[in-house]
C-alpha positions as CSV (number, residue, x, y, z in Angstrom):
1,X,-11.2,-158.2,3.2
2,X,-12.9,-160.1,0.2
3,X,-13.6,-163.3,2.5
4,X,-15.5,-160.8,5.0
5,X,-17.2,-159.4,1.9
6,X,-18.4,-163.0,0.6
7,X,-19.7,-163.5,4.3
8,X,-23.4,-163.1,4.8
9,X,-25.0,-159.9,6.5
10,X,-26.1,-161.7,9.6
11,X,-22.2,-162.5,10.1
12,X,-20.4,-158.9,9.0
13,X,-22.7,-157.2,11.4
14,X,-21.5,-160.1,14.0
15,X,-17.8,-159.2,13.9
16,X,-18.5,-155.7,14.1
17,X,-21.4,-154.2,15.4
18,X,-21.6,-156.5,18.6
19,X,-18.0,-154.9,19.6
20,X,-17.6,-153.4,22.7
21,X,-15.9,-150.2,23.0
22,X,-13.4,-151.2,25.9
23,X,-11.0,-148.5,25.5
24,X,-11.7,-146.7,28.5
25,X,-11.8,-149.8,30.9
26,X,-8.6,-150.5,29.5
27,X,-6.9,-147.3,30.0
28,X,-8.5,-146.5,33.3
29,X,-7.4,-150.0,34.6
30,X,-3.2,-149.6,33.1
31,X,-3.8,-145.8,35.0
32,X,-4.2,-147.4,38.4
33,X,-2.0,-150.1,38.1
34,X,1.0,-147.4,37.2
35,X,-0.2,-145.5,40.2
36,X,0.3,-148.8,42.4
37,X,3.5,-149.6,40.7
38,X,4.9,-146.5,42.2
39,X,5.2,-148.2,45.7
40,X,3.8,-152.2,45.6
41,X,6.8,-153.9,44.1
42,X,6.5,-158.0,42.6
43,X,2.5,-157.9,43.4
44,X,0.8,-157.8,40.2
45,X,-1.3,-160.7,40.4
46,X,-2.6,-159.1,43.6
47,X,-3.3,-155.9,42.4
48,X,-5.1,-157.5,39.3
49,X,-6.9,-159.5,41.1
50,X,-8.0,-156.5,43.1
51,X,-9.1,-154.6,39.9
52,X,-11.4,-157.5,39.5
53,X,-13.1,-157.7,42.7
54,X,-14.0,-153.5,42.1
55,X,-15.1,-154.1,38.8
56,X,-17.5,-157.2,39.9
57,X,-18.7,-155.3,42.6
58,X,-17.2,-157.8,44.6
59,X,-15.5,-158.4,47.9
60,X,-11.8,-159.9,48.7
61,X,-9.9,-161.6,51.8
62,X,-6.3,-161.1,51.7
63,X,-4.4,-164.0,53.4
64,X,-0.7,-163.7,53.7
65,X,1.9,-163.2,56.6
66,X,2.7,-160.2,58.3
67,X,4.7,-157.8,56.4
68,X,4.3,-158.3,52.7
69,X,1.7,-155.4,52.3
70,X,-1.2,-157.0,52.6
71,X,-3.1,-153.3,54.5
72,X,-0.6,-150.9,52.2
73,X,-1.7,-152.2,49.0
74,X,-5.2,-152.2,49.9
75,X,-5.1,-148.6,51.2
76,X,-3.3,-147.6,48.3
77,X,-5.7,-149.1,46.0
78,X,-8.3,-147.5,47.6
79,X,-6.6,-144.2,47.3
80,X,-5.9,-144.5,43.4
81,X,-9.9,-143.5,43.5
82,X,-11.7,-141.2,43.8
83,X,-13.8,-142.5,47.1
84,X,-14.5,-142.5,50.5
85,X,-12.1,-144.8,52.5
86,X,-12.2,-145.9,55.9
87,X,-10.3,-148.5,57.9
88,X,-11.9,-150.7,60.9
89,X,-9.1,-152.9,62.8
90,X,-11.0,-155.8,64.1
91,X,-10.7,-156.9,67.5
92,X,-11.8,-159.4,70.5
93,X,-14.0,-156.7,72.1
94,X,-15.3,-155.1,68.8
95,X,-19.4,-155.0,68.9
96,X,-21.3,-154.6,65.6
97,X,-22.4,-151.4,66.2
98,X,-19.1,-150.3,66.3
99,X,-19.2,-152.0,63.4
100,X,-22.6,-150.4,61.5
101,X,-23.3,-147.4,63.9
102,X,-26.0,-147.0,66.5
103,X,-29.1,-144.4,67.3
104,X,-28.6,-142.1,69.9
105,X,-31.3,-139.8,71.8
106,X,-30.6,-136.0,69.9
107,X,-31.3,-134.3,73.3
108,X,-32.4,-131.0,71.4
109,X,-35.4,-133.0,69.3
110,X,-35.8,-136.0,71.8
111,X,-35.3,-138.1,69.2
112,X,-33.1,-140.9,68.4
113,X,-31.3,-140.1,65.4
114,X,-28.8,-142.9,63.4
115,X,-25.1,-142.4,64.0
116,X,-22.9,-144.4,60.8
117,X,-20.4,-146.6,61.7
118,X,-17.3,-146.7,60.0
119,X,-18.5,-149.4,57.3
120,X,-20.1,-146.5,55.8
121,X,-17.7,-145.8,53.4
122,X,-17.0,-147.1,49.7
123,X,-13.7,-149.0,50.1
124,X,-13.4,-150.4,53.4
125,X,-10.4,-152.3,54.9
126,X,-11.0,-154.7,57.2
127,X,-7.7,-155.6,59.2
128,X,-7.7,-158.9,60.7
129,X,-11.4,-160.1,60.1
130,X,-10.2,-163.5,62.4
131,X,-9.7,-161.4,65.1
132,X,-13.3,-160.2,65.8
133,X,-16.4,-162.7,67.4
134,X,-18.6,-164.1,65.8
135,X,-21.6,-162.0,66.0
136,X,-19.8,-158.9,64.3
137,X,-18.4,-161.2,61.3
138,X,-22.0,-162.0,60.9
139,X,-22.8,-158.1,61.1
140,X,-20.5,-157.6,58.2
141,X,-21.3,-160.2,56.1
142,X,-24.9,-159.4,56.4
143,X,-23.5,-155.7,54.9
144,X,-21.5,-157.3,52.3
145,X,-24.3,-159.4,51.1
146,X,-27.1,-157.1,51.3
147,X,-25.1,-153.5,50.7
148,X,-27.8,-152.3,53.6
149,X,-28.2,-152.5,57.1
150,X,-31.8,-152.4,59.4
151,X,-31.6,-150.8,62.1
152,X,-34.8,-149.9,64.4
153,X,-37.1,-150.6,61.6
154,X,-35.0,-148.3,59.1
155,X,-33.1,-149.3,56.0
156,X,-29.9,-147.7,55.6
157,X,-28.5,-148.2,51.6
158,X,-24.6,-148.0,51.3
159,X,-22.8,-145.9,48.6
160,X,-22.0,-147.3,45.8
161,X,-19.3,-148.5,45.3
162,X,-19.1,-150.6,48.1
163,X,-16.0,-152.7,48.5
164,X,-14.6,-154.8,51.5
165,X,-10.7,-156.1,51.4
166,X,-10.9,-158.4,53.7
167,X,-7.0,-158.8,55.7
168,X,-6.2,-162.1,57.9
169,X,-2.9,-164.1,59.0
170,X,-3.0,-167.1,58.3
171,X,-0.5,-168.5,61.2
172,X,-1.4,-167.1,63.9
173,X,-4.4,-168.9,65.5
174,X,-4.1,-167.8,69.3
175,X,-7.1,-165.6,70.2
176,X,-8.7,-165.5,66.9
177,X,-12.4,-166.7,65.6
178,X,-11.9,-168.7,62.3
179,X,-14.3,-167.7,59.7
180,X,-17.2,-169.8,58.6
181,X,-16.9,-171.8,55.7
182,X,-20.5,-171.0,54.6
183,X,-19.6,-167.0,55.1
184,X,-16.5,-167.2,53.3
185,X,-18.3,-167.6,50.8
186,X,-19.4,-163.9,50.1
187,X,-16.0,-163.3,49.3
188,X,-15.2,-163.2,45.7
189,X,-11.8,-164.1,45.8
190,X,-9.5,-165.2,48.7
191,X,-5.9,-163.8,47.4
192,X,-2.7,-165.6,48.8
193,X,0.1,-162.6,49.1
194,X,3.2,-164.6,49.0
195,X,6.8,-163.3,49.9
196,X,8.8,-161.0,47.5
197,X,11.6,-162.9,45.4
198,X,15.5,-161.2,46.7
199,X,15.4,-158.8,43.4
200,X,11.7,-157.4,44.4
201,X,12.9,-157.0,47.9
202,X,16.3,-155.1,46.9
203,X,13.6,-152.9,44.9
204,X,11.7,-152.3,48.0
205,X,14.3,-151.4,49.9
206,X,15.7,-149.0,47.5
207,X,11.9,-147.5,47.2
208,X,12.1,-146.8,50.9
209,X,15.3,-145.3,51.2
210,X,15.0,-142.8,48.3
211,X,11.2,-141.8,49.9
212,X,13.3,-140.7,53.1
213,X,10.3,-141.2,55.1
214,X,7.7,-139.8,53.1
215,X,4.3,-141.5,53.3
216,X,3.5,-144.0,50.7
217,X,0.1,-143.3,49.9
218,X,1.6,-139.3,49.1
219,X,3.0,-140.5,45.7
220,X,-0.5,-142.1,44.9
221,X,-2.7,-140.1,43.1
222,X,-6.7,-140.6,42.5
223,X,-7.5,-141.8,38.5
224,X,-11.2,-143.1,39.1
225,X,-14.1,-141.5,40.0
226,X,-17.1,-143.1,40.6
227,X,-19.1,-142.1,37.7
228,X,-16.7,-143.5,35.7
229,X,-16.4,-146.6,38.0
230,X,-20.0,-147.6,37.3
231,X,-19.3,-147.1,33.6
232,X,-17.0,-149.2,32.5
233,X,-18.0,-151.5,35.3
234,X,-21.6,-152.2,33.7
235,X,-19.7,-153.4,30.5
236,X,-18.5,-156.5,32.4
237,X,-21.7,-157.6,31.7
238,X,-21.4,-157.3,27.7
239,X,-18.4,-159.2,27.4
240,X,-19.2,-162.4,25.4
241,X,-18.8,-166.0,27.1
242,X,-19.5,-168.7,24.9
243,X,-21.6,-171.8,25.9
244,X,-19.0,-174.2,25.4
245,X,-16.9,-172.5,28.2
246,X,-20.2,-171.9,29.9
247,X,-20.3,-175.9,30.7
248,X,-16.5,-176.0,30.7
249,X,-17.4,-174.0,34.1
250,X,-19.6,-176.1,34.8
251,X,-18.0,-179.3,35.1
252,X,-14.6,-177.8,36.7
253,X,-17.1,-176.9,39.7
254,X,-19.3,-179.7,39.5
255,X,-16.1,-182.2,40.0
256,X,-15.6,-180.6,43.0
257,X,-19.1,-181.8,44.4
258,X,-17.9,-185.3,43.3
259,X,-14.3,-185.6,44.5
260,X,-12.7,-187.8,47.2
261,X,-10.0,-185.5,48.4
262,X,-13.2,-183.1,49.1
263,X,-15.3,-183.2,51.6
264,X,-18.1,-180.1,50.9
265,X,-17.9,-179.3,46.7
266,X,-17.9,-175.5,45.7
267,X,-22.0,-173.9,44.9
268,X,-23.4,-172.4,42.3
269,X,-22.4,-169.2,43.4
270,X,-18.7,-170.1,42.7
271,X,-19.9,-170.6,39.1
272,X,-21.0,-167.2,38.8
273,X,-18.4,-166.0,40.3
274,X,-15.8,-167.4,38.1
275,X,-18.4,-166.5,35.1
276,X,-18.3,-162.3,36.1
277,X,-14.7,-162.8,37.1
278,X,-13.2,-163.8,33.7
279,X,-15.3,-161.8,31.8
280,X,-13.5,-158.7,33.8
281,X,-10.2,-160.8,33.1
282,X,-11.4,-160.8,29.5
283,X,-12.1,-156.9,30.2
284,X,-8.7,-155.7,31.4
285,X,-6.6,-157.6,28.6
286,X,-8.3,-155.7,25.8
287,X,-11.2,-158.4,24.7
288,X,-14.4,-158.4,24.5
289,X,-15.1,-162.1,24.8
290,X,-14.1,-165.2,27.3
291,X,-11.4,-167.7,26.5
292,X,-10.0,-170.8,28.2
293,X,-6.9,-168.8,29.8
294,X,-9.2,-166.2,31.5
295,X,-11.1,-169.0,33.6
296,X,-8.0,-170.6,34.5
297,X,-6.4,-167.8,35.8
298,X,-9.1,-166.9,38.1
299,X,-10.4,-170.5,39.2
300,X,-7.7,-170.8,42.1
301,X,-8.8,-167.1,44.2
302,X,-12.4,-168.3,43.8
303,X,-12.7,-172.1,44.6
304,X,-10.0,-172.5,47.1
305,X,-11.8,-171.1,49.6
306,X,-15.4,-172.4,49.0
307,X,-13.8,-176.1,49.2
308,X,-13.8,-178.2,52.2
309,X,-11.1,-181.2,51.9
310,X,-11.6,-184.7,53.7
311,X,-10.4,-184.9,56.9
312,X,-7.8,-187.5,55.6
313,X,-6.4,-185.4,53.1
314,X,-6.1,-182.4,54.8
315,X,-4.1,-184.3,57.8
316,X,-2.0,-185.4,54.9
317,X,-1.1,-182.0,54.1
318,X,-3.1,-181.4,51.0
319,X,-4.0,-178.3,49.8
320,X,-7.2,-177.2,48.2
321,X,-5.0,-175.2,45.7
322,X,-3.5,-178.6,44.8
323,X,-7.0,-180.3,44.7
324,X,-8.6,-177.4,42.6
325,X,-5.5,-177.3,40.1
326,X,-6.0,-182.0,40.0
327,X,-9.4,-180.9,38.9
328,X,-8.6,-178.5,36.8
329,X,-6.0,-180.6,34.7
330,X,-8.4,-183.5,34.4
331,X,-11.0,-181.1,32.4
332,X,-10.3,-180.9,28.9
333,X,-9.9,-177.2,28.1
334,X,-12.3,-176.2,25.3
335,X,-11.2,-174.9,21.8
């Protein structure tokens, strides 16, 4: 107390008035990961990472094999608030307007009045994005970038919030349209959903059986509204990063431009992106300023996917996880 008293005024009023009240985002964000507890066993770093991605007003892709709830916890996240949901199952024949909605000719008026698709919505699960053509990825990216859509001269503004979890597997190539490395890059995050350990899996079991058949999403109940959402989502902003981690950023992503396991670096817009997504990190753990841990713990989910590796490394079996985490090491971590 009597060293903060011998500090000057320009300093006192540092340490205190520039505090952020982040009591709410904190208490909202332990609320929905109890709700998800309830029924997603052994996933926390998935379901933090999705509390993220909402927060940034950002959007996700969700790789993993089939059956480690990859669409449960998304619908389950989306049902913890208080939003519209809707869920479009991408497949060979799907046309954007399925997609985004079309106009059709209102036989009472004679004129052509907008239908919404099923992107209309605030959360929106994608399920297996690979599985669609080209020209209806490029339909929803354009949605994901823009939160609009043009059709026949009108602009159409989407709800806010507007969130897209993103679903693909990874091993099955037959019959699917890989994404394009330059649109996978509107995704904030690409989340790897690994298998359960044997004890999460005995707990999943057990969860099952004692449901006796009862839906999941039942035992979920809704703890965000939107209101709120955009609340403690605009203090994300607030949260102080210092300039020191600033360039520490800065050089992690530029190395990646400079690499010889790498063939096509990460963009500025990874830098952002890391920037907003450890300030939410920051956020969620109680603190209203950036350190070193919060970068690192989200520099995997968004550079991995905004990497291309050399075509000799990759035929060696390199990762861009293991290239990301080379690079990573060989920066000196600010203090």
């Amino acid at each position: 107390m009597e060293d903060f008293q011998n500090k000057p005024q320009e300093e006192q009023e540092l340490d205190f008035a520039n505090r952020i009240p982040l009591e709410n985002l904190k208490n909202s964000v332990e609320e929905l990961k109890e709700q998800l507890s309830k029924i997603i066993v052994g996933q926390e770093d998935f379901v933090e990472l999705l509390i993220v991605t909402l927060l940034t007003k950002g959007h996700v892709l969700i790789e993993g094999v089939p059956g480690v709830a990859k669409t449960l916890t998304a619908k389950l996240f989306a049902k913890t608030l208080k939003t519209n949901f809707s869920r479009i199952q991408f497949t060979p024949d799907l046309m954007p307007s399925d997609v985004l909605g079309t106009s059709v000719l209102n036989m009472k008026t004679s004129d052509f009045e907008f239908k919404p698709g099923p992107i209309f919505s605030n959360i929106v699960l994608i399920d297996e994005i690979n599985r669609s053509p080209a020209k209806t990825q490029a339909a929803l990216f354009e949605v994901m970038e823009e939160r609009q859509i043009s059709i026949d001269g009108m602009v159409h503004q989407m709800e806010q919030p507007f969130m897209v979890l993103a679903t693909q597997n990874p091993i099955e190539q037959e019959g699917t349209y890989a994404l394009p490395e330059a649109q996978l890059d509107r995704f904030l995050f690409k989340i790897e959903v690994r298998y359960p350990s044997a004890k999460e899996e005995l707990k999943i079991l057990q969860g099952h059986h004692h449901r006796k058949g009862q839906k999941p999403e039942h035992n979920i109940n809704a703890v965000l509204d939107p209101e709120k959402l955009s609340e403690i989502s605009g203090q994300i902003h607030e949260i102080i990063i210092e300039d020191k981690l600033l360039e520490y950023i800065t050089e992690i992503v530029g190395k990646t431009r400079n690499h010889s396991h790498i063939y096509l670096g990460a963009s500025p817009r990874a830098s952002i992106a890391i920037m907003n997504a450890s300030k939410a990190m920051a956020a969620i753990n109680g603190r209203d300023f950036v350190i070193p841990e919060d970068i690192k713990r989200v520099l995997q989910p968004v550079i991995n996917h905004r990497i291309i590796l050399s075509p000799d490394r990759e035929m060696e079996g390199l990762r861009p996880k293991d290239v990301v985490e080379m690079i990573s090491n060989s920066v000196e971590i600010p203090r």
